[in-house]
Every structure is written in structure tokens, then in C-alpha cells.
mmCIF file as Biopython writes it, N, C-alpha, C and O atoms, coordinates in Angstrom:
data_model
#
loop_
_atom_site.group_PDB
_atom_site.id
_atom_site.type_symbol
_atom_site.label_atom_id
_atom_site.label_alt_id
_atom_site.label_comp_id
_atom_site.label_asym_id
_atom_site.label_entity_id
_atom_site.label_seq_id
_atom_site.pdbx_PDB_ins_code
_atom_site.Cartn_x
_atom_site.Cartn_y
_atom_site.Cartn_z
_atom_site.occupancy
_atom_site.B_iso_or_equiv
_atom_site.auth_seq_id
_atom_site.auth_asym_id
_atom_site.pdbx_PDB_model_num
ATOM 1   N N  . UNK A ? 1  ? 0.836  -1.188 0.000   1.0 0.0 1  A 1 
ATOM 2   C CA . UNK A ? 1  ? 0.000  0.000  0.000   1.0 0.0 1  A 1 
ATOM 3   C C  . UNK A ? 1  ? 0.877  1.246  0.000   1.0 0.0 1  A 1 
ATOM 4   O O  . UNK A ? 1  ? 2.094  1.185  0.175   1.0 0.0 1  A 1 
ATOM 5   N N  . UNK A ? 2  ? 0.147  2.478  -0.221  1.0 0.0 2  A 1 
ATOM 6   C CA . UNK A ? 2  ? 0.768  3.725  -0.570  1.0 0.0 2  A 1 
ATOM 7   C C  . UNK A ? 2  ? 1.785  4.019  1.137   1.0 0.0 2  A 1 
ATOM 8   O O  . UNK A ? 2  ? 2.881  4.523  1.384   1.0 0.0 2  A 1 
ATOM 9   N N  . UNK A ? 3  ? 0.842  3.474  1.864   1.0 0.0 3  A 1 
ATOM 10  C CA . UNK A ? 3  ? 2.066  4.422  3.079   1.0 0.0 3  A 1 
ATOM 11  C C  . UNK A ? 3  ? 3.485  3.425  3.272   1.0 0.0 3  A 1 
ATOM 12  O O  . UNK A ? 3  ? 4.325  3.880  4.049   1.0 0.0 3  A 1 
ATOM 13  N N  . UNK A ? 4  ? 3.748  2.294  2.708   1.0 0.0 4  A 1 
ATOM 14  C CA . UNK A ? 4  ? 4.839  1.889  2.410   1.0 0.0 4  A 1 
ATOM 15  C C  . UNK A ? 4  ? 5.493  2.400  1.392   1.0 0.0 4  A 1 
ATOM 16  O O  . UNK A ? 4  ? 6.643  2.779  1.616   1.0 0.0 4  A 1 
ATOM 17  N N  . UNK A ? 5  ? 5.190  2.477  0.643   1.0 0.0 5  A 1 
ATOM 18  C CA . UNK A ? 5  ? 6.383  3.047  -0.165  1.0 0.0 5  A 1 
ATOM 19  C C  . UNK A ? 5  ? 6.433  4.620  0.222   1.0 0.0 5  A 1 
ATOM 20  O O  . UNK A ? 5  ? 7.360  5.274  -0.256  1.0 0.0 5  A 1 
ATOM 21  N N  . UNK A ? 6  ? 5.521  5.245  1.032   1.0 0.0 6  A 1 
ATOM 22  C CA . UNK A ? 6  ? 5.821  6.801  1.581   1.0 0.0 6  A 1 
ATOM 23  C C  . UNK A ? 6  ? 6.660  6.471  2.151   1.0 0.0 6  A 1 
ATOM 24  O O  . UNK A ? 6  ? 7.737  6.887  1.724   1.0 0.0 6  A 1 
ATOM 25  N N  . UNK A ? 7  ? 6.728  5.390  3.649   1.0 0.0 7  A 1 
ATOM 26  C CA . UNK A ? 7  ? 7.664  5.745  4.635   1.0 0.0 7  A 1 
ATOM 27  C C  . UNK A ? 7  ? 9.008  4.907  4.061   1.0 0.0 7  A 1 
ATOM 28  O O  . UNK A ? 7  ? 10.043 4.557  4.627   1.0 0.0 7  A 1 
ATOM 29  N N  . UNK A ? 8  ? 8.553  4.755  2.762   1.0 0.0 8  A 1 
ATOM 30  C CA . UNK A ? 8  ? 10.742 3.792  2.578   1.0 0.0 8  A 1 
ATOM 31  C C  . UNK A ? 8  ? 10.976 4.345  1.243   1.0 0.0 8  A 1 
ATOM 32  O O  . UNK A ? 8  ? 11.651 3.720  0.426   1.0 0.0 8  A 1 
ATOM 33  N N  . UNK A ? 9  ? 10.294 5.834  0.892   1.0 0.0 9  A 1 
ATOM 34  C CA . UNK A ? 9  ? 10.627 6.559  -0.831  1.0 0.0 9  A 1 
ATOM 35  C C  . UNK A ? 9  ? 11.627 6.705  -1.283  1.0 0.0 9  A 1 
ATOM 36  O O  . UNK A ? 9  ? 11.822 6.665  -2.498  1.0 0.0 9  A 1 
ATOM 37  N N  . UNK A ? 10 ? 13.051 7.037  0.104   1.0 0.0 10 A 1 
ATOM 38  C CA . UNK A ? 10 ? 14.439 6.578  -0.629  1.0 0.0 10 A 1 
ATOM 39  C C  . UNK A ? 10 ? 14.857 5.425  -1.673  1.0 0.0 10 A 1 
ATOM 40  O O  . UNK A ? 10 ? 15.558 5.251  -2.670  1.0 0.0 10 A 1 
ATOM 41  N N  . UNK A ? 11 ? 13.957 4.734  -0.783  1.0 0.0 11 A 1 
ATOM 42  C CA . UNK A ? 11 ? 14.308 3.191  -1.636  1.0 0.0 11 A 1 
ATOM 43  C C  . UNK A ? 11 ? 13.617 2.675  -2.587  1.0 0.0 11 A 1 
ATOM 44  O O  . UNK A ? 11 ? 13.915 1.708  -3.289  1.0 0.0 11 A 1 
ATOM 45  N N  . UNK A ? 12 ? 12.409 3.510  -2.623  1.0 0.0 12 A 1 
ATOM 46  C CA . UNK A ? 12 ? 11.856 3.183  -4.560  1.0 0.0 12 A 1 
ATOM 47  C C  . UNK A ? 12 ? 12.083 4.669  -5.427  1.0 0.0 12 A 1 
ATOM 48  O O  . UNK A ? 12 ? 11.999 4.551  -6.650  1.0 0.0 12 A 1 
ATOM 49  N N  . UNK A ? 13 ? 12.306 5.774  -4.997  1.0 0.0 13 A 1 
ATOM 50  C CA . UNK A ? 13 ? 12.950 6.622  -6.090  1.0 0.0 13 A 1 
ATOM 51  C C  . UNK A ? 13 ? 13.615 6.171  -7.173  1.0 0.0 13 A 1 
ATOM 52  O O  . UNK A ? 13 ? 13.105 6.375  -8.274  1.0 0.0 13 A 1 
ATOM 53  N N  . UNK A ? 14 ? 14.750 5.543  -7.090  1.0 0.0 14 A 1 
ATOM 54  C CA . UNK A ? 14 ? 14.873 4.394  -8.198  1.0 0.0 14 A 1 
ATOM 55  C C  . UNK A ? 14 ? 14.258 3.877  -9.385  1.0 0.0 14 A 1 
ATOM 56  O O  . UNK A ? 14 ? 14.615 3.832  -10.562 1.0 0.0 14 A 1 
ATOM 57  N N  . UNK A ? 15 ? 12.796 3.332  -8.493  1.0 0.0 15 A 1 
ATOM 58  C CA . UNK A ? 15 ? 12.194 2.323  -9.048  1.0 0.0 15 A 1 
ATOM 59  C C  . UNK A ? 15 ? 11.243 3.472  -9.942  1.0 0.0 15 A 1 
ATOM 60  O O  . UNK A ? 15 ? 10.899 3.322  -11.115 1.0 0.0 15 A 1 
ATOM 61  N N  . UNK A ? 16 ? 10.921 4.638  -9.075  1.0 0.0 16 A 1 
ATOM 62  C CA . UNK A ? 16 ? 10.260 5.758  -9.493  1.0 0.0 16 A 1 
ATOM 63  C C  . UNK A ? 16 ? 10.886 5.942  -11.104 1.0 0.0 16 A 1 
ATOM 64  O O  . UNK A ? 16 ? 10.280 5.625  -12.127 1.0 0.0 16 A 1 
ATOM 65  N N  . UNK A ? 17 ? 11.913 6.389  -11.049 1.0 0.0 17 A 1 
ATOM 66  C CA . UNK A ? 17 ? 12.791 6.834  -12.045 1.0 0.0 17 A 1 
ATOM 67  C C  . UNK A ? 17 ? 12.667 5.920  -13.526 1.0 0.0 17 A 1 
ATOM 68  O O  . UNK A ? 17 ? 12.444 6.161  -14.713 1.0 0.0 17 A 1 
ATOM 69  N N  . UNK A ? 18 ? 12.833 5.238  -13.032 1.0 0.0 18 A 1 
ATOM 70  C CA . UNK A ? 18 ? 13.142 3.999  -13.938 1.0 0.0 18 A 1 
ATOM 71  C C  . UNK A ? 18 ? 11.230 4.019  -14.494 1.0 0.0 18 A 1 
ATOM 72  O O  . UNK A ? 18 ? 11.160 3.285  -15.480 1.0 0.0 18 A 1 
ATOM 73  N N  . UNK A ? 19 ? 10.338 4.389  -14.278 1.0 0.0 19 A 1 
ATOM 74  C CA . UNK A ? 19 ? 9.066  3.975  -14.522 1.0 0.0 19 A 1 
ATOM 75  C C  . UNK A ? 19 ? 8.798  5.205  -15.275 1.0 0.0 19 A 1 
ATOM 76  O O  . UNK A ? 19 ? 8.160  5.283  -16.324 1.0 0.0 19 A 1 
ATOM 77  N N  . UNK A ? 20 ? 9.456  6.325  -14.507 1.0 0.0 20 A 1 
ATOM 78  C CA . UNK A ? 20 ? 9.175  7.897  -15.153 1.0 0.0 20 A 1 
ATOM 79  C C  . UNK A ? 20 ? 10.273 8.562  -15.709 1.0 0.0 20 A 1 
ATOM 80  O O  . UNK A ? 20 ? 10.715 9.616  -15.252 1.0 0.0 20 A 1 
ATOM 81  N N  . UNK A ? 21 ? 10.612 8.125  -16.436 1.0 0.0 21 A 1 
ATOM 82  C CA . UNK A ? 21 ? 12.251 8.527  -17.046 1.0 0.0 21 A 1 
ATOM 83  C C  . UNK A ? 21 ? 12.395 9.871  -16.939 1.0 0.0 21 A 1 
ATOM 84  O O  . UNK A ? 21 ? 13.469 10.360 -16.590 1.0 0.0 21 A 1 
ATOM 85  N N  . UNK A ? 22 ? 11.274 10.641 -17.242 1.0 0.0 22 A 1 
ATOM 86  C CA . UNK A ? 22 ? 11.052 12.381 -17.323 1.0 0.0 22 A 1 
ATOM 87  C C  . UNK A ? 22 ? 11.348 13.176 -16.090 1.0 0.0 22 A 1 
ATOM 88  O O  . UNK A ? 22 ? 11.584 14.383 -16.055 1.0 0.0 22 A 1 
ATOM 89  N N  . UNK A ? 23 ? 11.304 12.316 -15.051 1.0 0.0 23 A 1 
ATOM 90  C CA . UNK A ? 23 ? 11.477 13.330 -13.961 1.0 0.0 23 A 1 
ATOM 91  C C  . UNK A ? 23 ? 12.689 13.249 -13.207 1.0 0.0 23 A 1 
ATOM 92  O O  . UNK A ? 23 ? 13.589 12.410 -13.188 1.0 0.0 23 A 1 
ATOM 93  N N  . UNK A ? 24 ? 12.541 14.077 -12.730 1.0 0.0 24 A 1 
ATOM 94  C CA . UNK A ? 24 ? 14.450 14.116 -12.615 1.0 0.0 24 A 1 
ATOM 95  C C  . UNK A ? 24 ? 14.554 14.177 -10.661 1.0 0.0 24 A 1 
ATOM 96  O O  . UNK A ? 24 ? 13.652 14.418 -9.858  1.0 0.0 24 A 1 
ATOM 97  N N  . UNK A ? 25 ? 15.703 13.924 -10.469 1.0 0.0 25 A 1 
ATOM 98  C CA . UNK A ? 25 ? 15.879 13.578 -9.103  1.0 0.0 25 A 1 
ATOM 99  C C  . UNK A ? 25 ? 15.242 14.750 -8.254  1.0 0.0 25 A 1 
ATOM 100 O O  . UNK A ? 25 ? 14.467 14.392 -7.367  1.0 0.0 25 A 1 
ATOM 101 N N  . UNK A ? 26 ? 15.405 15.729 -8.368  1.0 0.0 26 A 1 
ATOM 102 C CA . UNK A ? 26 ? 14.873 16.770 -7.745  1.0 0.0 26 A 1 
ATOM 103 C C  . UNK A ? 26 ? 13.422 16.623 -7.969  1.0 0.0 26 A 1 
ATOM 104 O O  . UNK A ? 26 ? 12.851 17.341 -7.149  1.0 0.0 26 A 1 
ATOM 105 N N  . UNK A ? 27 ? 12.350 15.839 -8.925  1.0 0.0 27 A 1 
ATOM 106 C CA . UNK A ? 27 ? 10.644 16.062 -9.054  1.0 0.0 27 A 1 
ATOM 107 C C  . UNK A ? 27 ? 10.928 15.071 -7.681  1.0 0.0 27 A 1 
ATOM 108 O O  . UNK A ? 27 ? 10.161 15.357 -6.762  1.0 0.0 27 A 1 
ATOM 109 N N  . UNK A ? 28 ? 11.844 14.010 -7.384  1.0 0.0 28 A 1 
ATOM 110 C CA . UNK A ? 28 ? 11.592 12.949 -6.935  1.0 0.0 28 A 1 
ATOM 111 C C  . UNK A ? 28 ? 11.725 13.315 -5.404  1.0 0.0 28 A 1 
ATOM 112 O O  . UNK A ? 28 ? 10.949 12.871 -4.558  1.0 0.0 28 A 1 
ATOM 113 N N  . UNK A ? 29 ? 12.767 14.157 -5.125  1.0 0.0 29 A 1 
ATOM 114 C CA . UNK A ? 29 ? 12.925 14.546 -3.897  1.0 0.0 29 A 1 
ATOM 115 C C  . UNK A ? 29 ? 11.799 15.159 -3.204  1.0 0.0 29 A 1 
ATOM 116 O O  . UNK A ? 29 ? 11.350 14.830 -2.106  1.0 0.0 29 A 1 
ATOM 117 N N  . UNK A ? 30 ? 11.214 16.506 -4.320  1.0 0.0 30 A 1 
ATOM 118 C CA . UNK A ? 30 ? 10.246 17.240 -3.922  1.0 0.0 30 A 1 
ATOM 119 C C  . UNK A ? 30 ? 8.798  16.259 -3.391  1.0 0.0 30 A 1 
ATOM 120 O O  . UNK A ? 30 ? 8.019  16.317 -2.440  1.0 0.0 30 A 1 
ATOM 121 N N  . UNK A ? 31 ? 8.934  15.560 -4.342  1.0 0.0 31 A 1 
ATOM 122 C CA . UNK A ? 31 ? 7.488  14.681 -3.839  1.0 0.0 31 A 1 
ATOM 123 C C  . UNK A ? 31 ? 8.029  13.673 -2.575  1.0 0.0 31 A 1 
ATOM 124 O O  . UNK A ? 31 ? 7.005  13.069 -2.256  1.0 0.0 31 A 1 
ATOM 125 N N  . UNK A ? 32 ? 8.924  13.286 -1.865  1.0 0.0 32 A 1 
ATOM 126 C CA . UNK A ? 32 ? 8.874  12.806 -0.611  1.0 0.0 32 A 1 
ATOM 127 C C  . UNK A ? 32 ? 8.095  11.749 -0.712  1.0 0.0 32 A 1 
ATOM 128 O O  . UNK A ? 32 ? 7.914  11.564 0.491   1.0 0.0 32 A 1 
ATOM 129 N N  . UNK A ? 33 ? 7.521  10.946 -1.213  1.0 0.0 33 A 1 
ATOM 130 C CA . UNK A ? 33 ? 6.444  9.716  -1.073  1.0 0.0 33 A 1 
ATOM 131 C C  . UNK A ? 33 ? 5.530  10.444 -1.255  1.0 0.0 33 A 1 
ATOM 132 O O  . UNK A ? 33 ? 4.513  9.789  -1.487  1.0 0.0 33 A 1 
ATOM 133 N N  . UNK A ? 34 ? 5.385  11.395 -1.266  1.0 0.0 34 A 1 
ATOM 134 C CA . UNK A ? 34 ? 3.991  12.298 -1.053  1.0 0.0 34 A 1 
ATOM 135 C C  . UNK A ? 34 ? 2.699  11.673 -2.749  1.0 0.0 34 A 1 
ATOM 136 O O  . UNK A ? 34 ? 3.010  11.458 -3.920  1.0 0.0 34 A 1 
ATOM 137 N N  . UNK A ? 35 ? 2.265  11.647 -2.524  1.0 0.0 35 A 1 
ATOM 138 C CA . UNK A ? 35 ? 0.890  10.456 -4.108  1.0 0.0 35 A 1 
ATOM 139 C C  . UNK A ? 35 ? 0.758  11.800 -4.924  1.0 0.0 35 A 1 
ATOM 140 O O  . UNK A ? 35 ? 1.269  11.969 -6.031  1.0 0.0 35 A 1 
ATOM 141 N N  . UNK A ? 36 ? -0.052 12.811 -4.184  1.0 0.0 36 A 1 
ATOM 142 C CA . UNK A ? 36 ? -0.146 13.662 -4.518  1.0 0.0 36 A 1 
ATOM 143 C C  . UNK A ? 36 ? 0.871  14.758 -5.460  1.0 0.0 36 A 1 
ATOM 144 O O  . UNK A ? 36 ? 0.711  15.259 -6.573  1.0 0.0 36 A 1 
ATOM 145 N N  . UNK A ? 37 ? 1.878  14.849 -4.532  1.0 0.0 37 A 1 
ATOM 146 C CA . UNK A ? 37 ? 2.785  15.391 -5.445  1.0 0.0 37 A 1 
ATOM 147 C C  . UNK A ? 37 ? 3.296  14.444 -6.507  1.0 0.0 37 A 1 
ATOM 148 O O  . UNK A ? 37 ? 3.654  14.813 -7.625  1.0 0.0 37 A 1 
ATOM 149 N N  . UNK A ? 38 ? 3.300  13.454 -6.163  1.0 0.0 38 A 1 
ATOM 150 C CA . UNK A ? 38 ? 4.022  12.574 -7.714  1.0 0.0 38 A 1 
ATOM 151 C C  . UNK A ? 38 ? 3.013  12.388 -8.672  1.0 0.0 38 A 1 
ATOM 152 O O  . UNK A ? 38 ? 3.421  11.975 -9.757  1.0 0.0 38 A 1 
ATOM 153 N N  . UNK A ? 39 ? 1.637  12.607 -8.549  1.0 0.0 39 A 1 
ATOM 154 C CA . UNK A ? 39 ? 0.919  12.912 -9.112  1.0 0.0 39 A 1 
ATOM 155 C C  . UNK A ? 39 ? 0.844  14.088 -10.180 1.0 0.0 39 A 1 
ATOM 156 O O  . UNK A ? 39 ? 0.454  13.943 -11.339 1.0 0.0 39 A 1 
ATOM 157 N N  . UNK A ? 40 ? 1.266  15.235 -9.625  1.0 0.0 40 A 1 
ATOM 158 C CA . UNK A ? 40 ? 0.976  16.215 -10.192 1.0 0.0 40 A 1 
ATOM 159 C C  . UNK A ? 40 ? 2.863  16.162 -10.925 1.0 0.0 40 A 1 
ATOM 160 O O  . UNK A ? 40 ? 2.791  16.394 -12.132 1.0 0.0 40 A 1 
ATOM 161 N N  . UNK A ? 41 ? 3.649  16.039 -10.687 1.0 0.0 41 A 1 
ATOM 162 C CA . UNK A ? 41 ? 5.398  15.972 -11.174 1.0 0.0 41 A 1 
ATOM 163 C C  . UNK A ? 41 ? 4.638  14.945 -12.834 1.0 0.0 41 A 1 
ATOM 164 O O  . UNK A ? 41 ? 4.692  15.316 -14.006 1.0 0.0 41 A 1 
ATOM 165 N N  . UNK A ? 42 ? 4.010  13.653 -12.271 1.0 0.0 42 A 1 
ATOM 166 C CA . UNK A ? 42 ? 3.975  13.176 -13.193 1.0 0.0 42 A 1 
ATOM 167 C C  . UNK A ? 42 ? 3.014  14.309 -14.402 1.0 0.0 42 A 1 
ATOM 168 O O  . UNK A ? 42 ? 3.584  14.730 -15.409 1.0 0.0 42 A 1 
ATOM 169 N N  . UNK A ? 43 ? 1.752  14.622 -14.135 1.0 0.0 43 A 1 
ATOM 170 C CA . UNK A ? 43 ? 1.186  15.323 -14.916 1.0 0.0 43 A 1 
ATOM 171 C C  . UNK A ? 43 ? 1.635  16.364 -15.826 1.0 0.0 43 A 1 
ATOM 172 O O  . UNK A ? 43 ? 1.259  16.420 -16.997 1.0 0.0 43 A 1 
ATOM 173 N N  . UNK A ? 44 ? 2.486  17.239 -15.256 1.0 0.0 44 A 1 
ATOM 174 C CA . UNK A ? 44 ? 3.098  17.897 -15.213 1.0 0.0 44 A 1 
ATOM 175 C C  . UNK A ? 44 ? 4.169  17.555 -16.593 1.0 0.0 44 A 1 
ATOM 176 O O  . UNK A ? 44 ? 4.113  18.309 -17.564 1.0 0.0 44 A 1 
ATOM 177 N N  . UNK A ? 45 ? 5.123  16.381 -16.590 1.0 0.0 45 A 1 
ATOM 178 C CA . UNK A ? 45 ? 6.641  16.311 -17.103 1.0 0.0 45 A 1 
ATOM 179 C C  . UNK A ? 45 ? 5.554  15.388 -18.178 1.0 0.0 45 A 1 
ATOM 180 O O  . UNK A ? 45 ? 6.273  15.219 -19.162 1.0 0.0 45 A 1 
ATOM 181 N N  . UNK A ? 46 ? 4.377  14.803 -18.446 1.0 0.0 46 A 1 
ATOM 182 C CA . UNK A ? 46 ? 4.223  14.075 -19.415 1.0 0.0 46 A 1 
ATOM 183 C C  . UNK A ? 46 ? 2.954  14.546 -20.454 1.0 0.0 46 A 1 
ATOM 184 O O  . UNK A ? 46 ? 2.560  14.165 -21.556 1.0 0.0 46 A 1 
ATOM 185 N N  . UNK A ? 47 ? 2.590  15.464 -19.594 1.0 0.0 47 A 1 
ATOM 186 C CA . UNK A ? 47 ? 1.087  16.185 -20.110 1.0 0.0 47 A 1 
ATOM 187 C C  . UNK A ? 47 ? -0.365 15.505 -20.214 1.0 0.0 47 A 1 
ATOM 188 O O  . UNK A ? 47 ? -1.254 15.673 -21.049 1.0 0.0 47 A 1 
ATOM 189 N N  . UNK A ? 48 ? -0.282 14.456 -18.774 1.0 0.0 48 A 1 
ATOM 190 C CA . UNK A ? 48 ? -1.303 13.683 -18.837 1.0 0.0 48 A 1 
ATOM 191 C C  . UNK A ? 48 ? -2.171 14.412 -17.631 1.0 0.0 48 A 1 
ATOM 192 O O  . UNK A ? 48 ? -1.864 15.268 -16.802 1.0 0.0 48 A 1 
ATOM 193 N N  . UNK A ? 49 ? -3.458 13.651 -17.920 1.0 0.0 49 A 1 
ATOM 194 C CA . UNK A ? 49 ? -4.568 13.926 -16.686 1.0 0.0 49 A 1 
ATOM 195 C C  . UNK A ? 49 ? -3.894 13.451 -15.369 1.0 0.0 49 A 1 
ATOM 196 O O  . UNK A ? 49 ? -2.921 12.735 -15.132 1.0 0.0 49 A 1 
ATOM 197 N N  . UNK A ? 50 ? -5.096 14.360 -14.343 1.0 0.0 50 A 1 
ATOM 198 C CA . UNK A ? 50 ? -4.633 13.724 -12.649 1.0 0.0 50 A 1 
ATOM 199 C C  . UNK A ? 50 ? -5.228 11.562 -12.743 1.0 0.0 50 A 1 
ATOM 200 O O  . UNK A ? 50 ? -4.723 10.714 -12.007 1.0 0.0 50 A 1 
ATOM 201 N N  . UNK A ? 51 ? -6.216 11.287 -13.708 1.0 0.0 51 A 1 
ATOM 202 C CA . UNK A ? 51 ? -6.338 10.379 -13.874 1.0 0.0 51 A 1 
ATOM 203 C C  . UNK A ? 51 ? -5.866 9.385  -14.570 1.0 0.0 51 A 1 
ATOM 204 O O  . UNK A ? 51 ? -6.409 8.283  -14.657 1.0 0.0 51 A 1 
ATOM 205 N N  . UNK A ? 52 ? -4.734 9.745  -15.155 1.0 0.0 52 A 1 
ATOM 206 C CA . UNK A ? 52 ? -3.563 9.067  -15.991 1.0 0.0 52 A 1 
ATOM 207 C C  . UNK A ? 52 ? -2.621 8.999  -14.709 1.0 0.0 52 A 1 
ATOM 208 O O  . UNK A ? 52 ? -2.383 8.035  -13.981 1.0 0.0 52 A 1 
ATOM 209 N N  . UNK A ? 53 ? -2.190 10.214 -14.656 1.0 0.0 53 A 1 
ATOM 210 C CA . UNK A ? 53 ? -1.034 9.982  -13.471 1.0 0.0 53 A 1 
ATOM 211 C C  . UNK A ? 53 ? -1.925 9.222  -12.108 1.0 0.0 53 A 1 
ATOM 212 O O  . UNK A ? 53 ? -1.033 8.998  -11.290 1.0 0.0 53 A 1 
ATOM 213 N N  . UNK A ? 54 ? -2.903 8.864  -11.666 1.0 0.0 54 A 1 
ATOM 214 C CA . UNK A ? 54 ? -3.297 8.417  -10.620 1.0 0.0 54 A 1 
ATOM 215 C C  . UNK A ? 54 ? -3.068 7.353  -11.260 1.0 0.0 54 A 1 
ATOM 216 O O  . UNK A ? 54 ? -2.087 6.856  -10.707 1.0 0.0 54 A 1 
ATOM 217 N N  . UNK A ? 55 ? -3.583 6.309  -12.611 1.0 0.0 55 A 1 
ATOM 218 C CA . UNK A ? 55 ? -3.618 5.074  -12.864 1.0 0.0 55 A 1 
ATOM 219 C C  . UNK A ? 55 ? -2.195 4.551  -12.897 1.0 0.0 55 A 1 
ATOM 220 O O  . UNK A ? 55 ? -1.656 3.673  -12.223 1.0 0.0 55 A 1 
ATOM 221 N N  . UNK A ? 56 ? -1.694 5.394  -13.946 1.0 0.0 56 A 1 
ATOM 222 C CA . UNK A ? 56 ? 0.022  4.829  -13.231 1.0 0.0 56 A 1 
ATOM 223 C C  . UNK A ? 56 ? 0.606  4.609  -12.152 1.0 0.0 56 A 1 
ATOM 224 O O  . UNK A ? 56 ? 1.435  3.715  -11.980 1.0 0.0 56 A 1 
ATOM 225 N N  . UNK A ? 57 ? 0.180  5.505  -11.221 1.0 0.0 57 A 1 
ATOM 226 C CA . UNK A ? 57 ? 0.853  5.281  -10.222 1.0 0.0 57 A 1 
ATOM 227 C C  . UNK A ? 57 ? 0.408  3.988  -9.704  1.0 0.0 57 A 1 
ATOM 228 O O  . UNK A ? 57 ? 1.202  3.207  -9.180  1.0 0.0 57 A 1 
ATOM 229 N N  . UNK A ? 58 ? -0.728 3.763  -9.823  1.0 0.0 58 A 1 
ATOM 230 C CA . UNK A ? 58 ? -1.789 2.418  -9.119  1.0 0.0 58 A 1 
ATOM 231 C C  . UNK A ? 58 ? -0.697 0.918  -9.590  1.0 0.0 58 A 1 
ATOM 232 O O  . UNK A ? 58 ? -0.031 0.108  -8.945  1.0 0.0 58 A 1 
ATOM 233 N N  . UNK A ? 59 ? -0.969 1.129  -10.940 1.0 0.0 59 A 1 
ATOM 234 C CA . UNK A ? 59 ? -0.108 0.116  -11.691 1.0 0.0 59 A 1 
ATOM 235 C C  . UNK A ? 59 ? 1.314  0.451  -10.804 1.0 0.0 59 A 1 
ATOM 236 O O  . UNK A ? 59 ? 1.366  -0.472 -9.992  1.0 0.0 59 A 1 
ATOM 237 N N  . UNK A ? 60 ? 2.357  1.241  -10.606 1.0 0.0 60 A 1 
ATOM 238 C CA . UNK A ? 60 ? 3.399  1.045  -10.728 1.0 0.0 60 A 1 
ATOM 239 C C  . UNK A ? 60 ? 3.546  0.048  -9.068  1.0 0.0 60 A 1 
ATOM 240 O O  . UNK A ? 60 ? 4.353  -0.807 -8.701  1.0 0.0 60 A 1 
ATOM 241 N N  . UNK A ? 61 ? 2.256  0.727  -8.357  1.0 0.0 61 A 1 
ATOM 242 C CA . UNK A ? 61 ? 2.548  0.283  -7.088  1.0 0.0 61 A 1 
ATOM 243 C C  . UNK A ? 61 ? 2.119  -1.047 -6.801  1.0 0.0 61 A 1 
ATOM 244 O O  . UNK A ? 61 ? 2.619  -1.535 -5.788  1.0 0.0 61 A 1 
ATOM 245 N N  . UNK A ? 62 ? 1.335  -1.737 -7.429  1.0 0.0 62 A 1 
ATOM 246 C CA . UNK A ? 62 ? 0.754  -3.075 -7.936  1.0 0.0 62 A 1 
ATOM 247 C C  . UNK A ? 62 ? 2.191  -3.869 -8.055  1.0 0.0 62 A 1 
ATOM 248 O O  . UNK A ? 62 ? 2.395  -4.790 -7.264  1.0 0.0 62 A 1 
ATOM 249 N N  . UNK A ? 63 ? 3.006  -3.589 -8.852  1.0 0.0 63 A 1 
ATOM 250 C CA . UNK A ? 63 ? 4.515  -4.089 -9.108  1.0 0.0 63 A 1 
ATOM 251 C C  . UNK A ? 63 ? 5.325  -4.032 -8.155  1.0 0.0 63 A 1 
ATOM 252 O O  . UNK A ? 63 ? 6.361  -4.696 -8.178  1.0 0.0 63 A 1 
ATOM 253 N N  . UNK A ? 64 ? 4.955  -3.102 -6.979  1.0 0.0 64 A 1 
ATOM 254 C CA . UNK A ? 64 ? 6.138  -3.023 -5.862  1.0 0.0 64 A 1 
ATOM 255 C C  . UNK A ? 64 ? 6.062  -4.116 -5.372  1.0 0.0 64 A 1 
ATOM 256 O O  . UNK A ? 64 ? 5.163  -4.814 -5.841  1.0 0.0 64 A 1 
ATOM 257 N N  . UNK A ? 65 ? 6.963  -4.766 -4.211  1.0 0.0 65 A 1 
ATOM 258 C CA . UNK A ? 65 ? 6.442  -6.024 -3.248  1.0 0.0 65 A 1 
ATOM 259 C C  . UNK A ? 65 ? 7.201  -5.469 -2.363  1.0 0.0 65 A 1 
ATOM 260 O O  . UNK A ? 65 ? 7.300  -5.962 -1.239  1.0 0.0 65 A 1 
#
């Protein structure tokens, strides 16, 4: 669930990266685990809806373990 990967975001920034090639270490820092903000970084760097960037994120976190 989302508050795992909030409270350990050092350790999927990475994984972040690698999923969102566009955003750069600093979108990654700024968003802190925060959904919301990686929400909007994503919207933002790809020119998609809050409902694109919400579904991705869903998917990407589906893949975490």
C-alpha cells in the first residue's frame, strides 16, 4: 500500500525513475512519497490527466512487493 512506499521513498525513487524517465531527481525529492505530489510531477513532465497519473501510479505500485 501507498504508506509503504511513503515511509521507505528513498528506496523506490529508483524504481520511481526507472518507470518515469522524465522526472528528474529533484521532481523525486520534492514529492517525498507524497501520491499527490508525484501525481501532479507526473502530470506535469508528461502532459497527462490527474487520472492518468493516478492510474500509473496504481499500476506502478501493484509491481512493488
Amino acid at each position: 500500500n501507498w504508506d509503504q512506499i511513503e515511509g521507505k521513498w528513498k528506496e523506490f525513487t529508483g524504481k520511481a525513475q526507472q518507470q518515469w524517465g522524465k522526472l528528474t531527481d529533484d521532481d523525486l525529492q520534492q514529492a517525498k512519497g507524497d501520491r499527490r505530489e508525484l501525481s501532479g510531477k507526473i502530470q506535469s513532465a508528461y502532459g497527462v490527466t490527474k487520472e492518468e497519473a493516478d492510474r500509473q501510479i496504481d499500476d506502478w505500485m501493484g509491481r512493488q512487493n
